[in-house]
VEXDREN-2710 file (C-alpha; in Angstrom, 1 decimal):
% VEXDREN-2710
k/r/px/py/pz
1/UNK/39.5/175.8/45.9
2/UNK/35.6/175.6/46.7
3/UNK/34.1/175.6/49.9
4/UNK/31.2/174.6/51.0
5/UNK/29.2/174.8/54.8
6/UNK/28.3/172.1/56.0
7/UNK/24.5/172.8/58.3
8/UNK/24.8/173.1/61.8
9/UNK/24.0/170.1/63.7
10/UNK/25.5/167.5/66.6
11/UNK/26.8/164.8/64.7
12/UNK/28.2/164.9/60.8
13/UNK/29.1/161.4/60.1
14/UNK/27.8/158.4/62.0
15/UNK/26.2/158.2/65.6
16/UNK/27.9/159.8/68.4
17/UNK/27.9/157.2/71.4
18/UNK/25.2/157.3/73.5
19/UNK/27.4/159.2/76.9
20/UNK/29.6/161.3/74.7
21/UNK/27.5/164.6/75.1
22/UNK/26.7/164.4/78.4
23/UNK/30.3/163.2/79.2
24/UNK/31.9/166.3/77.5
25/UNK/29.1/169.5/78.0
26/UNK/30.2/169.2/82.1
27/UNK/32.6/167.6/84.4
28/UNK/31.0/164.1/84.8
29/UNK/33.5/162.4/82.6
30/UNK/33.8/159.6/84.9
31/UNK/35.3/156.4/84.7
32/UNK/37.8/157.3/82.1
33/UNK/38.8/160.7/80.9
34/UNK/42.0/163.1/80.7
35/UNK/41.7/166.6/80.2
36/UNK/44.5/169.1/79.2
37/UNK/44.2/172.7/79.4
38/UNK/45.3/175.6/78.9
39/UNK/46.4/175.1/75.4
40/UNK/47.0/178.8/74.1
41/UNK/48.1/179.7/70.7
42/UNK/51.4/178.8/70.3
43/UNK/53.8/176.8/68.2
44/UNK/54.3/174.3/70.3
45/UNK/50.2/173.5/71.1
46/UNK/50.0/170.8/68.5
47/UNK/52.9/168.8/69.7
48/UNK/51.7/169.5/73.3
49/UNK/48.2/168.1/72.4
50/UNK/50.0/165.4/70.4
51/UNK/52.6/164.3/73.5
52/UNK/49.3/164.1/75.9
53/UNK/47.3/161.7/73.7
54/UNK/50.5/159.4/73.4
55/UNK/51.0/159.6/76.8
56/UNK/47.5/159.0/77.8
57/UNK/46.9/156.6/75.0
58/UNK/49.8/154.4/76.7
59/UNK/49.2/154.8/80.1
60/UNK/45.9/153.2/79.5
61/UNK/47.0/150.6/77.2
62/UNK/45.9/151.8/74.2
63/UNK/48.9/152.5/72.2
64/UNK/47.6/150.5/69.4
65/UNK/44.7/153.2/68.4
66/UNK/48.0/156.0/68.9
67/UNK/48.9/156.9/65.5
68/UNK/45.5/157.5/64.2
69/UNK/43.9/159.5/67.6
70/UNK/47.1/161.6/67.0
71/UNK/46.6/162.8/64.2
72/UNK/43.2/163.2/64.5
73/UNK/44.3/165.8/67.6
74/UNK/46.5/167.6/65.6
75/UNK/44.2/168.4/63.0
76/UNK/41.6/169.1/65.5
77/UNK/43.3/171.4/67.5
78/UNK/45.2/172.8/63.8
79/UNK/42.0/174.0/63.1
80/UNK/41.2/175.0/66.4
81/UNK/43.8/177.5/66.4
82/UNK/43.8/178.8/62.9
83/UNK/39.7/179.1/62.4
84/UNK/38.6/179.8/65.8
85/UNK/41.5/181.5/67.3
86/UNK/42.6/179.1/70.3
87/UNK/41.7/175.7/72.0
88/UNK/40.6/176.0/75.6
89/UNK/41.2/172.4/75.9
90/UNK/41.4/168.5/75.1
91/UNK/39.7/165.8/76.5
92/UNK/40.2/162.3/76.2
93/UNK/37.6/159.7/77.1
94/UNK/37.3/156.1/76.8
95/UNK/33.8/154.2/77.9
96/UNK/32.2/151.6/76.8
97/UNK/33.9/150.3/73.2
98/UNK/34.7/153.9/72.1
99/UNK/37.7/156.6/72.5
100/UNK/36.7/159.8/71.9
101/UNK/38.8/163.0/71.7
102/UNK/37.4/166.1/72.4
103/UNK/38.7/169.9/71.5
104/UNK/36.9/173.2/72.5
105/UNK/37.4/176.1/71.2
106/UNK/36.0/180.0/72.2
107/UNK/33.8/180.4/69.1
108/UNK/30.3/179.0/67.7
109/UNK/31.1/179.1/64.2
110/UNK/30.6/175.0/62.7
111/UNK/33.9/173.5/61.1
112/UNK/33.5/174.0/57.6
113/UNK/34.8/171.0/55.2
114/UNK/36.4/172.0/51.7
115/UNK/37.3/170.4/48.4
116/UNK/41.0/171.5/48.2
117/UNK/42.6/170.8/44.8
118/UNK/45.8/168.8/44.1
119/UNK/48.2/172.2/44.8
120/UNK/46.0/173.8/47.8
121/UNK/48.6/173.5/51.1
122/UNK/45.7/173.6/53.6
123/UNK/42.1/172.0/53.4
124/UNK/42.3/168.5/53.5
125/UNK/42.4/168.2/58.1
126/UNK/38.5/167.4/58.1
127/UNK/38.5/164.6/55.5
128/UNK/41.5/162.8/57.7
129/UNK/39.2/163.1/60.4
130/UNK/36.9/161.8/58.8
131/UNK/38.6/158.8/57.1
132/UNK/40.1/158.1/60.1
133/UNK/37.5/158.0/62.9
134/UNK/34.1/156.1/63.3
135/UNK/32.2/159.1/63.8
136/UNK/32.8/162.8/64.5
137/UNK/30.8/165.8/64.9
138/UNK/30.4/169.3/66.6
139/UNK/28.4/170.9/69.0
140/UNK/28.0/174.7/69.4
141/UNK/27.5/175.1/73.5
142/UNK/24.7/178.4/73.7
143/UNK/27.2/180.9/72.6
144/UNK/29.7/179.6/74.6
145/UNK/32.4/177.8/72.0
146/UNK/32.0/175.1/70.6
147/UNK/33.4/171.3/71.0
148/UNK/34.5/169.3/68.0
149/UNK/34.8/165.8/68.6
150/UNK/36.0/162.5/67.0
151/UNK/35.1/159.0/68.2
152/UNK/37.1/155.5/67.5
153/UNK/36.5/152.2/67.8
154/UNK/38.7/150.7/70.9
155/UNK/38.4/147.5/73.4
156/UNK/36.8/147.8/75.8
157/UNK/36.9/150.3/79.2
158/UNK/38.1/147.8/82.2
159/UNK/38.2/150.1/85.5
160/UNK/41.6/148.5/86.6
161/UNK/43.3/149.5/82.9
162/UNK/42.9/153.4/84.0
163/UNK/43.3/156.7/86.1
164/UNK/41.2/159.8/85.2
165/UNK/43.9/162.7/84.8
166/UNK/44.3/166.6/84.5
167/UNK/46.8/168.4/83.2
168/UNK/47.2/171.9/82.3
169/UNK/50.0/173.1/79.3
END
């Protein structure tokens, strides 16, 4: 198996929508956002992660983008967990024609994308992230962790479709 760095920068594959970094770098994730928590390092952290963006995904009416943002979040947080040592937490945000989920994580190093061949068990998370989002990226927050992020393409945000939530694992 070869792997290769990709540089460090905000966005690796498309444009991320215009109120996605300001949205996830503070608290000002208004209209539509849900945030869990808390997520440790634990077994059952990816099915955690997985139940809330179902859950979330339905309550707002969105269970048709489900599968895909789902796995997405597992890989995410998968990676989360195995190359940075924990996620801190998930966010979930829908403006404008976009759903983005969000994971953090407690170090600064850039997700690192590798050419696995046909018998490696593990290197492939980054390339179904990719294939199955419209855009995703990282970016490293001053040497405070890092957020990884992947956007999709949804209907658009109506104000009477949602609540803003927070939950904690």
């Amino acid at each position: 198996m070869t792997a290769h760095q990709v540089g460090r920068q905000s966005v690796v594959r498309g444009e991320a929508p215009w109120w996605l970094l300001p949205a996830v770098e503070g608290d000002s994730w208004e209209p539509f956002g849900a945030e869990l928590g808390g997520l440790g390092h634990s077994g059952a952290t990816v099915k955690v992660a997985r139940d809330f963006t179902v859950a979330t995904l339905n309550n707002w009416g969105l269970d048709e983008l489900a599968y895909e943002i789902r796995v997405v979040v597992s890989e995410l947080v998968t990676n989360a967990m195995r190359h940075a040592g924990e996620p801190t937490r998930l966010r979930l945000l829908h403006r404008a024609s976009h759903l983005v989920c969000a994971v953090y994580d407690p170090h600064d190093l850039p997700p690192v994308i590798t050419r696995a061949d046909h018998f490696a068990e593990s290197g492939r998370g980054l390339h179904l992230v990719e294939s199955l989002s419209c855009s995703w990226g990282w970016r490293v927050n001053q040497g405070h962790g890092k957020l990884v992020w992947a956007a999709f393409t949804a209907p658009f945000a109506t104000p009477l479709a949602y609540h803003q939530t927070r939950a904690s694992a």
